[in-house]
C-alpha positions in Angstrom: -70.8 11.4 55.4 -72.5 8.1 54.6 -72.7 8.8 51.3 -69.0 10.0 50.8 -67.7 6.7 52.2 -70.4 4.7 50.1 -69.3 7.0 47.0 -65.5 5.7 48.0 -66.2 1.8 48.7 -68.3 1.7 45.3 -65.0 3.3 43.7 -62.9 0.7 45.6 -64.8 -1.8 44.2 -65.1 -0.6 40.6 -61.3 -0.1 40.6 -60.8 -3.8 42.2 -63.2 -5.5 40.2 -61.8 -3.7 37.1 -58.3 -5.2 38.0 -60.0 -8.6 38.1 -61.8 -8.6 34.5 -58.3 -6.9 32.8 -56.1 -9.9 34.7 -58.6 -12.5 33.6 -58.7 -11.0 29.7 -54.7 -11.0 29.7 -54.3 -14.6 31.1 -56.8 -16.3 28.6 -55.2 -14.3 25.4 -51.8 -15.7 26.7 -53.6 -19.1 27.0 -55.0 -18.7 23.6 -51.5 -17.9 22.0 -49.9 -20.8 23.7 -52.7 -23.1 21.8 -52.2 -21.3 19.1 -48.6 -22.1 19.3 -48.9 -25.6 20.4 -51.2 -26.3 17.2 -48.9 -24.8 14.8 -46.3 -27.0 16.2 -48.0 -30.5 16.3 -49.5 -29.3 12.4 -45.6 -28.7 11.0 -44.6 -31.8 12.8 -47.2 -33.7 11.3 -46.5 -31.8 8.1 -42.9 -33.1 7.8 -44.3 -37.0 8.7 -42.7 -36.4 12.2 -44.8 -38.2 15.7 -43.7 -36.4 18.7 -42.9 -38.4 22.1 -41.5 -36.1 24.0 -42.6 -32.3 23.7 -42.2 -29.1 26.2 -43.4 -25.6 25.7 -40.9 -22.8 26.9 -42.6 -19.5 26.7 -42.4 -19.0 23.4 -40.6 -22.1 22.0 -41.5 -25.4 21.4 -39.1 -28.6 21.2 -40.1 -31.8 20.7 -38.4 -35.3 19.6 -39.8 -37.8 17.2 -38.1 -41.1 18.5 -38.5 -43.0 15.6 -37.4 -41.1 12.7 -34.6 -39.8 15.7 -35.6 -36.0 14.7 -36.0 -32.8 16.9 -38.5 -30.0 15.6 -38.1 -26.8 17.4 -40.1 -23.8 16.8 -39.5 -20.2 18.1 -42.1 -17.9 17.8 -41.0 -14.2 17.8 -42.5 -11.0 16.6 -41.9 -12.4 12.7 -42.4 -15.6 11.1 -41.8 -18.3 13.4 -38.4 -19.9 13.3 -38.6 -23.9 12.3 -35.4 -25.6 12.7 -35.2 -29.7 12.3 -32.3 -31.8 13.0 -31.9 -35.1 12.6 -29.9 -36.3 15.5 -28.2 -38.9 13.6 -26.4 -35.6 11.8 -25.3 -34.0 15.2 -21.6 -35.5 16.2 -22.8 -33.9 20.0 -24.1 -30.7 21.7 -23.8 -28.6 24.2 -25.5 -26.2 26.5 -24.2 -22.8 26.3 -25.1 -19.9 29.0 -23.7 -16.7 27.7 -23.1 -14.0 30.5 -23.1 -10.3 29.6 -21.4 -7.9 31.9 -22.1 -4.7 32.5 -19.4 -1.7 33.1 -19.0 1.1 34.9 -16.0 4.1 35.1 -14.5 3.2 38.2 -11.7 6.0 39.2 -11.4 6.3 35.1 -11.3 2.9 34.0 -14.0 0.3 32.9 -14.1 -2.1 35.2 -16.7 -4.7 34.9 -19.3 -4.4 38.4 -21.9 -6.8 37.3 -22.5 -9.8 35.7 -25.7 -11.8 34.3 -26.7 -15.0 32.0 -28.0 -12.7 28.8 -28.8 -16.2 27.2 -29.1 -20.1 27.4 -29.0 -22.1 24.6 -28.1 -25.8 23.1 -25.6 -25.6 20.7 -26.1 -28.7 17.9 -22.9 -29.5 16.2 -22.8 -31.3 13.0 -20.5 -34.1 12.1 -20.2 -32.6 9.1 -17.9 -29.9 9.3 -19.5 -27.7 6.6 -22.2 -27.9 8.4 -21.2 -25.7 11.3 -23.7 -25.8 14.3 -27.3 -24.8 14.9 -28.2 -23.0 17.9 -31.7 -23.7 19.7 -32.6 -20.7 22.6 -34.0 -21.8 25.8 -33.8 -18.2 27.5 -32.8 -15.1 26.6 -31.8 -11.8 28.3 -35.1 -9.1 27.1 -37.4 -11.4 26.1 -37.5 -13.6 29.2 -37.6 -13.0 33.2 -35.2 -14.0 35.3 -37.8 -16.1 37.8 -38.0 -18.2 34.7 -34.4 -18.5 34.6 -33.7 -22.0 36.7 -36.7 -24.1 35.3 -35.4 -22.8 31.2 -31.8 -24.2 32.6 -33.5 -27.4 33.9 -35.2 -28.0 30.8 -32.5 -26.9 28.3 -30.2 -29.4 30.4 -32.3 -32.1 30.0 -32.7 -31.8 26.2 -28.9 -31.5 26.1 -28.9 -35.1 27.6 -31.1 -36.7 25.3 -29.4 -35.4 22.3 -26.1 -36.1 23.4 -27.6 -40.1 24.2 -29.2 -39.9 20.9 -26.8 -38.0 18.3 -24.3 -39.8 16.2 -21.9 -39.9 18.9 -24.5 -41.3 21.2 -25.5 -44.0 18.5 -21.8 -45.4 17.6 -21.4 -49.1 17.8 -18.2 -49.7 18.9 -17.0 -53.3 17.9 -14.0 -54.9 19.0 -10.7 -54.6 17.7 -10.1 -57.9 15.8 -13.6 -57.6 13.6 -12.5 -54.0 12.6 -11.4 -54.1 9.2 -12.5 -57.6 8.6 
């Protein structure tokens, strides 16, 4: 009897401990990918002569904002080739932040009727003063790819990059002068 409850705590233990040594293994690769993703941020910046002042990492994006040369470098690392997109802010007329809500349907006495509804994605929308341009869309969250517990804090963050843009874009940057030196 001794020996079957020894047999079962050293089991316990093995299976516990085993838990321990798996959790620790996954948290330091995710650490090690998140350096890895850090550095090949800071090296692009650095590549395109940008100094970053402000920076946040967002699961598996990277923004940041070189005051000076009034630039934003955001990277987003999926299962490909990283996405690089640079803006210069004095390009952007003004943004926007977008959350896009996805509903989901269900036969209800024969007809579709929509039951359910959920933010499928959160993004900044950048749109050029030049209208050729169009608009660039940076992702802060998005429905498969992130959880919902992250949900708030990528709204928090998208919102506040959607305020320095907007004080910092051309809009943001206009001098208005007064009426009588216009034209002069």
């Amino acid at each position: 009897m001794t020996s079957t409850i020894l047999f079962a705590t050293g089991i316990v233990g093995f299976i516990v401990l085993l838990v321990f040594i798996l959790s620790y293994i996954s948290i330091r690769q995710r650490r090690r990918e998140a350096e890895r993703r850090v550095q090949f941020f800071l090296k692009t910046a650095s590549g395109n002569g940008m100094i970053i002042y402000r920076k946040d990492v967002i699961q598996h994006r990277v923004i940041g904002w070189d005051e000076i040369r009034n630039r934003i470098l955001y990277v987003e690392f999926d299962e490909g080739d990283p996405r690089v997109e640079q803006v210069a802010l004095d390009e952007v007329a003004s943004c926007r932040l977008m959350l896009n809500n996805q509903g989901i349907t269900e036969k209800v006495k024969g007809e579709d009727k929509v039951t359910e509804s959920f933010i499928s994605s959160v993004k900044i929308r950048l749109i050029y003063a030049d209208d050729r341009r169009g608009y660039t869309d940076l992702g802060f969250f998005k429905y498969g790819i992130d959880t919902f517990q992250d949900l708030a804090h990528l709204k928090q963050v998208a919102g506040e990059w959607e305020e320095l843009i907007n004080a910092h874009c051309r809009k943001g940057n206009v001098v208005k002068m007064p009426a009588k030196q216009i034209g002069a």
